[in-house]
C-alpha positions in Angstrom: 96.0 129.4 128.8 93.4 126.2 129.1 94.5 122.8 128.4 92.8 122.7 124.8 94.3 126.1 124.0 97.5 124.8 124.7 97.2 122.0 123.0 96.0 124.2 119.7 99.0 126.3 120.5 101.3 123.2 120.4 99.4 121.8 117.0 100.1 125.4 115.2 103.7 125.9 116.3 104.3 122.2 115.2 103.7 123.4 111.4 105.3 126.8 112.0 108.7 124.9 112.9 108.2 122.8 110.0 107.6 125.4 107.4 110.6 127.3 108.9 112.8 124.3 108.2 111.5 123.6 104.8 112.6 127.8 104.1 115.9 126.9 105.9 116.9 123.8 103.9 115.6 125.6 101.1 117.3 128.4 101.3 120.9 126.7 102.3 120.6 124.6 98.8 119.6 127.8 96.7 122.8 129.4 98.0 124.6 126.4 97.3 123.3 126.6 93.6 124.2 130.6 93.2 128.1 129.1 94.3 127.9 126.7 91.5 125.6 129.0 89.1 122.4 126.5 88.7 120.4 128.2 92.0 116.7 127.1 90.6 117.9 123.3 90.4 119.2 123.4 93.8 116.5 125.3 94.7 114.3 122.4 93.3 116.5 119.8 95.3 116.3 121.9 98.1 112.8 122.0 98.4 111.9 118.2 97.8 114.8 117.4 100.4 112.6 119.6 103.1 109.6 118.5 102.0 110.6 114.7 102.2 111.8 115.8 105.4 109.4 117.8 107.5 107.0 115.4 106.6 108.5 112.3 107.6 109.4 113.6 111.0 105.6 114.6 111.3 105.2 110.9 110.9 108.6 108.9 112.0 110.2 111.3 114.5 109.4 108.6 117.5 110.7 106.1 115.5 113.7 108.3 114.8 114.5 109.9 117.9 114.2 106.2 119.5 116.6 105.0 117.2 119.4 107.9 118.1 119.0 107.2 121.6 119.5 103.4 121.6 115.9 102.9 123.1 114.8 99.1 123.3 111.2 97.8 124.0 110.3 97.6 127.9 109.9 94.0 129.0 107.0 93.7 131.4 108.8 90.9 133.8 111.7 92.9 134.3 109.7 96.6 133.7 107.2 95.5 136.4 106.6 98.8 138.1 107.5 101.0 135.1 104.5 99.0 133.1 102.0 98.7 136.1 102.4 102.7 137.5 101.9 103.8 133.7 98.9 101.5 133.0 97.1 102.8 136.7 97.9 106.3 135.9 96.9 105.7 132.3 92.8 104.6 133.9 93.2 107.5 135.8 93.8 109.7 133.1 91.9 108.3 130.3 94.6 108.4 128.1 95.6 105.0 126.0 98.5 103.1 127.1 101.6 104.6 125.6 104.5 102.1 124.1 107.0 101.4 126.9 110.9 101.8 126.0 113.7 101.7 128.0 117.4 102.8 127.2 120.5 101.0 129.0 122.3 104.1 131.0 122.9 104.6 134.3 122.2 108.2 134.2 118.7 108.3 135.6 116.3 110.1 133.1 113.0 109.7 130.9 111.1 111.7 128.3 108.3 110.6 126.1 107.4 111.3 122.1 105.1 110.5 119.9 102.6 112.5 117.6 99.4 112.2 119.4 98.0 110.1 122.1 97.5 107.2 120.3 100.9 106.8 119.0 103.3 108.4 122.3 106.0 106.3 123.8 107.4 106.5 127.4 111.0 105.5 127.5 113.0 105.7 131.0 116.5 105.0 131.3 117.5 101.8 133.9 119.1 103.9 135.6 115.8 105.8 136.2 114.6 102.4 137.3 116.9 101.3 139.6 117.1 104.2 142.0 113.1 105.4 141.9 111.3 104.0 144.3 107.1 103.4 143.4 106.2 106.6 144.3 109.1 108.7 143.0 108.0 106.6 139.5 104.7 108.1 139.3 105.5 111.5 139.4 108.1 111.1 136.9 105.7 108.3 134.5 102.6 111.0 135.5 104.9 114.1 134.2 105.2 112.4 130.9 102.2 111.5 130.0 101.1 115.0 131.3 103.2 116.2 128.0 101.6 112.9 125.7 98.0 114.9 126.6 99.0 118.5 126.3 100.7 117.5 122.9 104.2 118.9 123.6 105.5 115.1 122.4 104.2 116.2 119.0 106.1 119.6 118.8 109.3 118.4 120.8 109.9 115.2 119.0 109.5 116.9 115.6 111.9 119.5 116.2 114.7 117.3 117.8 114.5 115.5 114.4 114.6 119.1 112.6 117.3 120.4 114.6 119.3 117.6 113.8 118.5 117.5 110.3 119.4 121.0 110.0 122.8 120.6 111.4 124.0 117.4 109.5 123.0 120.1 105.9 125.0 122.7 107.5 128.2 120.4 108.5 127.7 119.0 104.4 127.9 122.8 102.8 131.0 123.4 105.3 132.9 120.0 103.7 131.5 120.4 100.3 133.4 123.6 99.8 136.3 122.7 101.8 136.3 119.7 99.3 135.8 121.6 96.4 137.8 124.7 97.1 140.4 122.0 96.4 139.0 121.2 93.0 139.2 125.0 91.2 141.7 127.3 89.9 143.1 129.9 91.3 141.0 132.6 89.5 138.0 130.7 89.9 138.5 130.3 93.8 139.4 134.1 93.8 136.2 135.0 91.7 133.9 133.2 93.8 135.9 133.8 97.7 133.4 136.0 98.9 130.5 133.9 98.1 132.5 131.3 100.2 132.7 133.3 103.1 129.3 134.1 102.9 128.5 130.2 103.2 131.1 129.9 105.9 129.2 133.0 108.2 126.3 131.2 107.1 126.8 127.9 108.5 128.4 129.5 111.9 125.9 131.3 112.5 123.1 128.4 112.0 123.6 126.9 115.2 123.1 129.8 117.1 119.8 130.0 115.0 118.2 126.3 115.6 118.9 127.0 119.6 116.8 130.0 119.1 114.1 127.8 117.3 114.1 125.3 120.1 113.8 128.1 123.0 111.0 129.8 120.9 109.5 126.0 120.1 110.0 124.9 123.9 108.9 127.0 126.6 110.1 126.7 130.2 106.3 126.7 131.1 105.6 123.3 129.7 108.1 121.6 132.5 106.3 123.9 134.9 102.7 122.9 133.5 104.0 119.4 133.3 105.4 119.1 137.1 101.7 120.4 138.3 99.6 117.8 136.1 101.8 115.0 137.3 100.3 116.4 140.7 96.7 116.6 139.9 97.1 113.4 139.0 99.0 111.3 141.6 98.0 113.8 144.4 100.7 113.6 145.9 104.0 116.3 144.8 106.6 114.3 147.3 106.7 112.0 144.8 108.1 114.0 142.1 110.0 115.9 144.4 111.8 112.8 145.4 112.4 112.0 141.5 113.9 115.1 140.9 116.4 115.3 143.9 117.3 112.1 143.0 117.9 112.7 139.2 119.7 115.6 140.2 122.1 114.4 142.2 123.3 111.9 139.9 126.9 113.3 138.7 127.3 112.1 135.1 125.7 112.6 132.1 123.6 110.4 129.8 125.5 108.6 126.9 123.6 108.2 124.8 122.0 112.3 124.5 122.2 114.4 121.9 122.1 117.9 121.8 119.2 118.2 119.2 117.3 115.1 121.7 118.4 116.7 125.1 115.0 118.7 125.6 112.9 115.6 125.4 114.0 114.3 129.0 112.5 115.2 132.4 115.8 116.9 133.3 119.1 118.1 131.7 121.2 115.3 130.5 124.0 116.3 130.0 124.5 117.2 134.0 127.0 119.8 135.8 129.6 118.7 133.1 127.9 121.2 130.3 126.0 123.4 132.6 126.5 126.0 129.9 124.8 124.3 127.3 121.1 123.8 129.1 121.9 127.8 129.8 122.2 128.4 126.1 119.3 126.3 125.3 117.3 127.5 128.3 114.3 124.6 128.1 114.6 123.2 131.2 113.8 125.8 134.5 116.3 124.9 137.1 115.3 121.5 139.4 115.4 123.8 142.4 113.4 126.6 141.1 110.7 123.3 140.2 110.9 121.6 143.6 110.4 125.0 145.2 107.2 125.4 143.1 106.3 121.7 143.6 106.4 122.4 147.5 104.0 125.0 147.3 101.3 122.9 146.0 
């Protein structure tokens, strides 16, 4: 696949994850009103809530996702190198200079968002800056914006806001009927207990669902694609190499990642400590299996 049919690709399964949230949501609150016998007006509610929703993260998800994470505006006295490798590799690239944000945590790390070009952001963590020399910062800066011009900022950020969106309805419905199982009679409770269940299988089952959404949404090919535009464009792969051994070896994981925000970054961040979780997610290929490529170049 080209770069421009990539990018298509990216633009179409953008909506797709969209619409499937908006029949998700949907659907949660039109089971919610069959429990409580009015289904079409929380069908209604349902529907606006998604809407309201989907659209806004087409539109806000940076803003969002930079909020979660604690990101603050680079400063370019302090930033030097992170502003002045991004703005040579932005001439070299022709793309426009992305927002530069960076988050306080030692854990080294970076990922950038955004809806297009024009509106991406690059945030790095200090601890990304403090241990990356120059060189090792370009591959890593040149990686990122590699994602900014195949459009996988678009599709990632929106569903990290998604994902998380869809977890905070599914946690509600779980306390709502806990809360008012407490409120009915006995033969009301018994009349309606296997429509309760059915919410409860429901809601387990949900997260199993969104990480399915997010490994159909996130291929392991974009890293992959990713690692060998930051090549063409630096020309030189010892430099991401040097990143990514680096990143690696650091032993702790980011505090301030989520798990709907945790395939934006460059690498895992939640480290050796929840190995099992990048396994169940599966977006990220393993850093060896991507230095071993990136030595082949």
């Amino acid at each position: 696949m080209g770069v421009y049919q990539q990018i298509s690709a990216n633009k179409r399964r953008t909506f797709f994850i969209i619409f499937i949230f908006i029949f998700l949501v949907s659907g949660f609150f039109y089971l919610i009103g069959q429990y409580f016998q009015s289904p079409g007006s929380y069908f209604v509610i349902g529907l606006l809530f998604s809407l309201f929703s989907g659209i806004g993260s087409y539109f806000y998800s940076d803003k969002i996702v930079l909020f979660t994470l604690g990101a603050k505006p680079a400063d370019k006295k302090r930033d030097f190198d992170f502003y002045t490798v991004t703005e040579n590799l932005c001439l070299a690239s022709g793309l426009p200079m992305p927002k530069l944000y960076v988050i306080d945590d030692p854990s080294p790390n970076a990922f950038a968002t955004g809806r297009d070009p024009k509106h991406s952001v690059v945030c790095a963590t200090t601890g990304l800056l403090k241990i990356l020399d120059r060189s090792d910062l370009e591959g890593v800066v040149a990686h990122e914006l590699s994602h900014i011009k195949n459009y996988d900022i678009l599709l990632a950020t929106v569903v990290s806001v998604l994902v998380g969106t869809i977890s905070l309805v599914a946690d509600w419905i779980l306390r709502s009927f806990w809360w008012r199982a407490g409120d009915r009679d006995n033969s009301d409770r018994n009349n309606r207990q296997p429509i309760f269940f059915l919410f409860f299988i429901f809601a387990l089952i949900i997260m199993p669902i969104v990480a399915t959404l997010i490994q159909l949404a996130l291929s392991r090919r974009r890293e992959f694609l990713a690692d060998a535009s930051s090549v063409l464009l630096t020309r030189n792969p010892n430099g991401l190499i040097s990143a990514l051994e680096k990143i690696s070896r650091y032993p702790y994981p980011m505090r301030h990642a989520t798990t709907s925000t945790a395939h934006l970054f460059i690498t895992n961040p939640f480290k050796k400590s929840s190995a099992w979780f990048l396994n169940l997610f599966n977006t990220h290929p393993p850093v060896e299996e991507r230095i071993k490529m990136l030595k082949q170049m």
